[in-house]
C-alpha positions in Angstrom: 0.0 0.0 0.0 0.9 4.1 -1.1 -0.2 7.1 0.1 0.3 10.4 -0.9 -0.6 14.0 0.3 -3.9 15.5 -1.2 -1.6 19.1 -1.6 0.7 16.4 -4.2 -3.0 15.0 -5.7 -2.6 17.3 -8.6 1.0 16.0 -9.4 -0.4 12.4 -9.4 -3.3 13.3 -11.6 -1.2 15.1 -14.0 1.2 12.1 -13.8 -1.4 9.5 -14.6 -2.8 11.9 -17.6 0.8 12.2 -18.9 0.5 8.1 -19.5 -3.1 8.2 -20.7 -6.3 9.8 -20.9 -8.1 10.3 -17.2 -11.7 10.0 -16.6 -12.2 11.3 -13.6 -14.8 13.6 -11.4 -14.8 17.6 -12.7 -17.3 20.1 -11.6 -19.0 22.5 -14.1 -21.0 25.2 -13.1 -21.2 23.7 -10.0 -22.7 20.0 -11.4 -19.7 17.2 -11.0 -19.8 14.4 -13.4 -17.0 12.2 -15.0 -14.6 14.3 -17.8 -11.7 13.7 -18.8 -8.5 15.9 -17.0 -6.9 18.9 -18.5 -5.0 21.1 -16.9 -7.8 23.5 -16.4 -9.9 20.8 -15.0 -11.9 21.7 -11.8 -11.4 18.0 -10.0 -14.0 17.8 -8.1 -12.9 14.3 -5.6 -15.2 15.6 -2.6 -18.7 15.1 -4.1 -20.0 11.7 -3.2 -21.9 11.3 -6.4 -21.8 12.7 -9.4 -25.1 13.2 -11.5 -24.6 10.5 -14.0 -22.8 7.3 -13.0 -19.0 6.9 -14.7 -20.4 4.3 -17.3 -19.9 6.8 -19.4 -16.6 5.5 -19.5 -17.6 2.0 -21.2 -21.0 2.5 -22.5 -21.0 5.8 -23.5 -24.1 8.0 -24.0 -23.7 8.3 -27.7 -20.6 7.1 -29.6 -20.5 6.1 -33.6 -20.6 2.6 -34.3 -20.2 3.0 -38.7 -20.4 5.3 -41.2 -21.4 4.8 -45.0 -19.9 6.1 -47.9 -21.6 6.1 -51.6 -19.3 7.2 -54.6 -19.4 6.1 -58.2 -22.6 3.6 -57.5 -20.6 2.0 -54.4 -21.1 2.0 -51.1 -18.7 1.7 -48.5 -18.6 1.0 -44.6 -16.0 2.1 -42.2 -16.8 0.8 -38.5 -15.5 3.1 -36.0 -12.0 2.5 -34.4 -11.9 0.5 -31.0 -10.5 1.5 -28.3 -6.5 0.8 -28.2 -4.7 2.2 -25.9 -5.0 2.2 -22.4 -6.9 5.1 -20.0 -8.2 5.2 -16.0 -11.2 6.1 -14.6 -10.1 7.7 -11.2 -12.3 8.1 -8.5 -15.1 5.3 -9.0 -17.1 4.9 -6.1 -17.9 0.9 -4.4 -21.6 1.3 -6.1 -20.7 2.3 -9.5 -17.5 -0.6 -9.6 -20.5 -2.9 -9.1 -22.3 -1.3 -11.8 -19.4 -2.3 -14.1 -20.2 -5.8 -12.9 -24.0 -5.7 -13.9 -23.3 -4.0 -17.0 -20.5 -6.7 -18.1 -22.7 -9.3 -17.7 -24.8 -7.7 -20.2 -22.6 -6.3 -22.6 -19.4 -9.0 -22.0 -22.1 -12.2 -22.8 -22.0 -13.8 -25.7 -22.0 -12.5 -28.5 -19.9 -9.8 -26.9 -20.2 -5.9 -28.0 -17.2 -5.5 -29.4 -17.0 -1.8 -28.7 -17.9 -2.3 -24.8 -15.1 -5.0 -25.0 -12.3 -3.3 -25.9 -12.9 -0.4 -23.4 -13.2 -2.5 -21.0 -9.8 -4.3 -21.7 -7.9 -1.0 -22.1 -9.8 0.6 -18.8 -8.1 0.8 -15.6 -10.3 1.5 -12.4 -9.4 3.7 -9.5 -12.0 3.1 -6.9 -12.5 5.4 -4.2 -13.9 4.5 -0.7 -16.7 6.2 0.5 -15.5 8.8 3.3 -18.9 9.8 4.4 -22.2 8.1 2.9 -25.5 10.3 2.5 -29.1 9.3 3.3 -29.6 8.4 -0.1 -27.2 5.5 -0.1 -28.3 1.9 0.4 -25.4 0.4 -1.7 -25.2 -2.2 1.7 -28.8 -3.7 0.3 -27.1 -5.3 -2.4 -24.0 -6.2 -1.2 -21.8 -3.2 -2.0 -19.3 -2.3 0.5 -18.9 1.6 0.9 -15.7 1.1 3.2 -13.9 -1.5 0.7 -14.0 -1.8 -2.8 -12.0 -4.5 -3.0 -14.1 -6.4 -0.4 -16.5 -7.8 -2.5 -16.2 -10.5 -3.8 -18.4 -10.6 -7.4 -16.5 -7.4 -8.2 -12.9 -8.7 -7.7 -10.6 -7.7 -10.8 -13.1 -4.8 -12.0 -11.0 -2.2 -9.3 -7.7 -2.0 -10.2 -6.6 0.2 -7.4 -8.6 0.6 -4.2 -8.4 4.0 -2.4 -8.6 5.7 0.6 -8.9 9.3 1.6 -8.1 9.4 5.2 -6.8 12.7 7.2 -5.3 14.4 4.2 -3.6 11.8 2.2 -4.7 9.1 -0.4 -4.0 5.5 0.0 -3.0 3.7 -2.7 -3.6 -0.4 -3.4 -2.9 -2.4 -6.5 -5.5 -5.3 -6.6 -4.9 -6.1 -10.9 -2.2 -6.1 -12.8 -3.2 -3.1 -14.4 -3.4 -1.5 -11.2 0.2 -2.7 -10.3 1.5 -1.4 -14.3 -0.7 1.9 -13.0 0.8 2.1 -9.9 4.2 1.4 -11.2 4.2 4.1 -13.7 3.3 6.9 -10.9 5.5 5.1 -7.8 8.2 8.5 -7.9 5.0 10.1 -6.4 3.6 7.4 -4.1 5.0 6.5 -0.6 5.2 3.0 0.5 2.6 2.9 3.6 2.5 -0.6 5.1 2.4 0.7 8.3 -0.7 2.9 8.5 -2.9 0.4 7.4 -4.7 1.1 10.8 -5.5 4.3 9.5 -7.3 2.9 6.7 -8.9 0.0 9.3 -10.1 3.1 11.6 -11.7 4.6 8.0 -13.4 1.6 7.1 -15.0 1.3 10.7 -16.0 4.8 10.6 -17.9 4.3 7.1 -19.2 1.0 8.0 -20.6 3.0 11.4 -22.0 6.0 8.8 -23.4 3.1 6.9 -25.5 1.3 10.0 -27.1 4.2 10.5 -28.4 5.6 6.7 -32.1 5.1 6.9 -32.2 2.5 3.6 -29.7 0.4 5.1 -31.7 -2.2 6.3 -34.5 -1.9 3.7 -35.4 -6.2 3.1 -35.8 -7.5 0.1 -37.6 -10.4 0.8 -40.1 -11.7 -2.1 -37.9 -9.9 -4.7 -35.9 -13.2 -6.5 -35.7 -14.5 -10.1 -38.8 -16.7 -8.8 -40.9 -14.4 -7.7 -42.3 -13.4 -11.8 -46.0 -14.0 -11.0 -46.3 -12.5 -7.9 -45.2 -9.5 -8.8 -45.8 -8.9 -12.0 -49.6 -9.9 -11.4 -49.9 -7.7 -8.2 -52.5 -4.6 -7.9 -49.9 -2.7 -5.8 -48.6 -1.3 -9.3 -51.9 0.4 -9.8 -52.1 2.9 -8.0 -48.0 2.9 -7.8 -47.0 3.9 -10.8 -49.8 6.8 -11.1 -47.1 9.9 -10.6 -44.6 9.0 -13.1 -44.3 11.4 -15.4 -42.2 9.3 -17.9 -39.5 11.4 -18.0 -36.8 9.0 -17.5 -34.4 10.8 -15.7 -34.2 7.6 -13.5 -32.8 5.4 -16.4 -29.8 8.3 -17.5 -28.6 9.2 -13.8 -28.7 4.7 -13.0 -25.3 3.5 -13.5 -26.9 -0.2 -14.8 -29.1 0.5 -17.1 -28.1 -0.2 -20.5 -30.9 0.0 -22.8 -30.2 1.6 -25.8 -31.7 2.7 -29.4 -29.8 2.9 -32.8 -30.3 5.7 -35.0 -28.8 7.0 -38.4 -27.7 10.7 -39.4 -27.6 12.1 -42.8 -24.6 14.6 -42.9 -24.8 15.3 -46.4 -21.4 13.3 -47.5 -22.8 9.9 -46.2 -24.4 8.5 -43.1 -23.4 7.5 -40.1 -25.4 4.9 -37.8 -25.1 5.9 -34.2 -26.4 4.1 -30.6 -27.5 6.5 -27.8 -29.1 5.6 -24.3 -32.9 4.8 -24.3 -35.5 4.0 -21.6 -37.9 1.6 -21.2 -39.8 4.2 -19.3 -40.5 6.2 -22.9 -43.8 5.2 -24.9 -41.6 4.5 -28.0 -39.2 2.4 -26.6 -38.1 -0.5 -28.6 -41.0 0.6 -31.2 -41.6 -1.6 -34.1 -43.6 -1.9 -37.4 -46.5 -3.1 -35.3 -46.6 -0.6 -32.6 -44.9 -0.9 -28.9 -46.0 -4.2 -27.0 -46.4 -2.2 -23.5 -48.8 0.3 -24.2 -49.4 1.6 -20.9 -47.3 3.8 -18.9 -48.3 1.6 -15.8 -46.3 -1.3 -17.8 -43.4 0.3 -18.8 -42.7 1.9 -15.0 -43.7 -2.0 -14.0 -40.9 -3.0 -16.4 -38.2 -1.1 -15.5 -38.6 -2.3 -11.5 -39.4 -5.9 -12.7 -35.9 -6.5 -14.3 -34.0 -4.9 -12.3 -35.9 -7.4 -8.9 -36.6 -10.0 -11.0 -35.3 -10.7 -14.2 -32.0 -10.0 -14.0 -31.4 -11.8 -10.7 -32.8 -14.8 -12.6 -30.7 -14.7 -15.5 -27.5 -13.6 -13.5 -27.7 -16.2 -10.6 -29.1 -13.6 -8.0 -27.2 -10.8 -8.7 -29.6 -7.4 -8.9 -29.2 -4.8 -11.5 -29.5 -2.2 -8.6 -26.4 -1.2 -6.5 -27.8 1.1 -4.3 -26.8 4.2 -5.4 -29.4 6.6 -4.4 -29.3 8.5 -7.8 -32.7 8.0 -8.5 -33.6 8.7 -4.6 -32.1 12.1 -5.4 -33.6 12.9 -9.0 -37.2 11.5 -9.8 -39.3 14.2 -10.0 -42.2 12.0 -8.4 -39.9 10.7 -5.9 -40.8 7.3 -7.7 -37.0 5.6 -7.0 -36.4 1.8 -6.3 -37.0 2.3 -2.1 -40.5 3.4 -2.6 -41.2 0.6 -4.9 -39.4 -2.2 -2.9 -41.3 -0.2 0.4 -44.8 -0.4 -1.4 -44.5 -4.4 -1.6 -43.3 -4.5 2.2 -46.2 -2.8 3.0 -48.6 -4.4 1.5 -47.4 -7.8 1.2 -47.4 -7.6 -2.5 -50.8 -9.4 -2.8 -53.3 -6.9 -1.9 
C-alpha cells in the first residue's frame, strides 16, 4: 500500500494523464460528473456522487458505431476505431464498480459488444472509498461495500486500485495487474505505507458506522428473486403505484446499470453515419416496431423497468440485482418514484393486496 498527500494530488493526476487519458470527477457550473483531465480541469474528488454514473466510460451516452460512404454507385462502410490504448477512470465509487459488474454481464455475454469490449480491456479502475455516505445510499442492500471496494467479492478484478482518503492523504492499493503497471508508472510520487494500514482499518469502521445508520440500510428484500415473476408482475400494488410518473426517464440516464439503448442514423450530407444512444424503457416508443410498442401503458413500462432490475435480471444472473444502491434515482425523480418506494410499497402491502 501508497499514500500520498492531497496538496501532491494534482502532481499524481497530471502524472497519470501524462501516461493516458483520465476520466475522472470535474465540476462544471457547480454540477460534478465524470470528464476527462486537463489542466484547467476543476477536479472535483469531494462530491460523493456525481449526477450520471462513470459508465460513461464503457458505455457511452452516444458514440458512432459506422459510417457509410456512396461514390461512383458504391457504397462503403467504415466501422468506428476501437478502443487501443490504455486510460483510467479515477475516483469510482464501491456502487458504481459494481455497476461495471451488472453492466459486463450484459454487454461481455456472448455474442460480446465488441465496442464495450475493448474499453473494458484497455480501462483501468481507481475506486474510491466512500469517506462519508448520505441518506440516499443503500449500496449495503445489495451487497456493495462503501468502506472497501475490494471487499466484495463478485467485483474482484473490475477495481484495479482501491483507495482511501483518510486525514489528508490518499491510499494507494494495487488489486490487478493493471493497477500494479498503474501504480508502477506513478510510484516517484507514491510512498510505500504498510504501516498505517490502521488508519485505513479506523476509516473503514468509521464508514461502516456511517453506513448502519443511513435510513435504507436495512430496507429487506424479501419476495424480490428471479422466482418471484407471478407475484409480482400480477400484483395490484402497481396500480395505484406507478400513477405519478411522469415518464421522464431521468431515472434510467442518472442509473449506473441500465443499459438500454436505441440505434439511429444521421444524414450529414457526404454519407451517413449509424449511431447508438441511451434509451428508456420508461419512454412510450421504446423499442418501437412496425406493429406498434407491446407495453402500451405507462403503468407497464414503469412496471418493467422495476421488474428487471428485482426480478429478471437476478434470474438470468444467478441472483445478482441490477441495482447497487446508489441513491441517484432517490435524489432525482421528480415524483420521488425511485427503487425504495417501490421495494417499500410491496413490504407494506405484502405484494398481494
Amino acid at each position: 500500500m501508497y499514500q500520498i498527500s492531497r496538496e501532491k494530488m494534482p502532481e499524481l493526476l497530471a502524472a497519470v494523464a501524462k501516461e493516458m487519458d483520465l476520466f475522472l470527477p470535474v465540476q462544471n457550473n457547480g454540477i460534478t460528473n465524470f470528464g476527462f483531465w486537463t489542466e484547467d480541469a476543476d477536479v472535483d474528488l469531494d462530491t460523493l456522487k456525481t449526477v450520471k454514473s462513470p459508465k460513461d466510460a464503457f458505455f457511452p451516452q452516444s458514440e458512432i458505431l459506422y459510417s457509410c460512404y456512396q461514390k461512383a454507385n458504391k457504397t462503403s462502410i467504415e466501422p468506428a476505431a476501437l478502443k487501443d490504448a490504455p486510460f483510467a477512470i479515477f475516483g469510482v465509487r464501491p456502487c458504481d464498480v459494481r455497476a461495471f459488474d451488472v453492466l459486463d454481464r450484459v454487454f461481455l455475454s456472448e455474442p460480446a459488444d465488441v465496442y464495450y469490449a475493448a474499453r473494458r480491456e484497455h480501462g483501468i479502475v481507481v475506486s474510491l472509498a466512500c469517506h462519508e455516505p448520505e441518506e440516499s445510499c443503500f449500496c449495503k442492500v445489495f451487497g456493495t461495500d462503501a468502506a472497501d471496494p475490494e471487499a466484495d467479492a463478485d467485483v474482484k478484478g473490475i477495481a484495479d486500485v482501491a483507495a482511501w482518503m483518510v486525514e489528508g492523504s490518499l491510499y494507494w492499493k494495487a488489486l490487478t495487474e493493471k493497477g500494479e503497471a498503474l501504480t508502477e508508472a506513478v510510484k516517484e510520487l507514491l510512498t510505500p505505507a504498510d504501516g498505517d494500514q490502521a488508519k485505513v482499518d479506523a476509516e473503514k469502521e468509521a464508514i461502516h458506522n456511517i453506513v448502519e445508520k443511513l435510513p435504507y440500510t436495512h430496507l429487506s428484500l424479501e419476495g424480490w428473486d428471479g422466482n418471484a415473476t407471478d407475484a409480482k408482475f400480477n400484483s395490484p400494488v402497481w396500480e395505484t403505484l406507478y400513477k405519478p410518473c411522469l415518464a421522464c426517464g431521468t431515472c434510467t440516464f442518472v442509473c449506473p446499470t441500465c443499459q438500454c439503448y436505441d440505434i439511429k442514423d444521421y444524414d450529414t450530407g457526404h454519407g451517413v453515419k449509424r449511431y447508438r444512444c441511451w434509451d428508456s424503457c420508461m419512454y412510450s416508443d421504446f423499442t418501437m416496431m412496425a406493429h406498434g410498442n407491446n407495453r402500451t401503458s405507462q403503468l407497464q413500462r414503469f412496471r418493467q423497468r422495476f421488474m428487471h432490475k428485482l426480478v429478471y435480471f437476478p434470474a438470468n444472473n444467478n441472483g445478482m440485482y441490477s441495482c447497487v444502491g446508489c441513491g441517484r434515482c432517490v435524489e432525482k425523480c421528480p415524483s420521488s418514484l425511485n427503487i425504495v418506494k417501490v421495494i417499500k410499497a410491496f413490504e407494506k402491502h405484502g405484494g398481494e393486496k
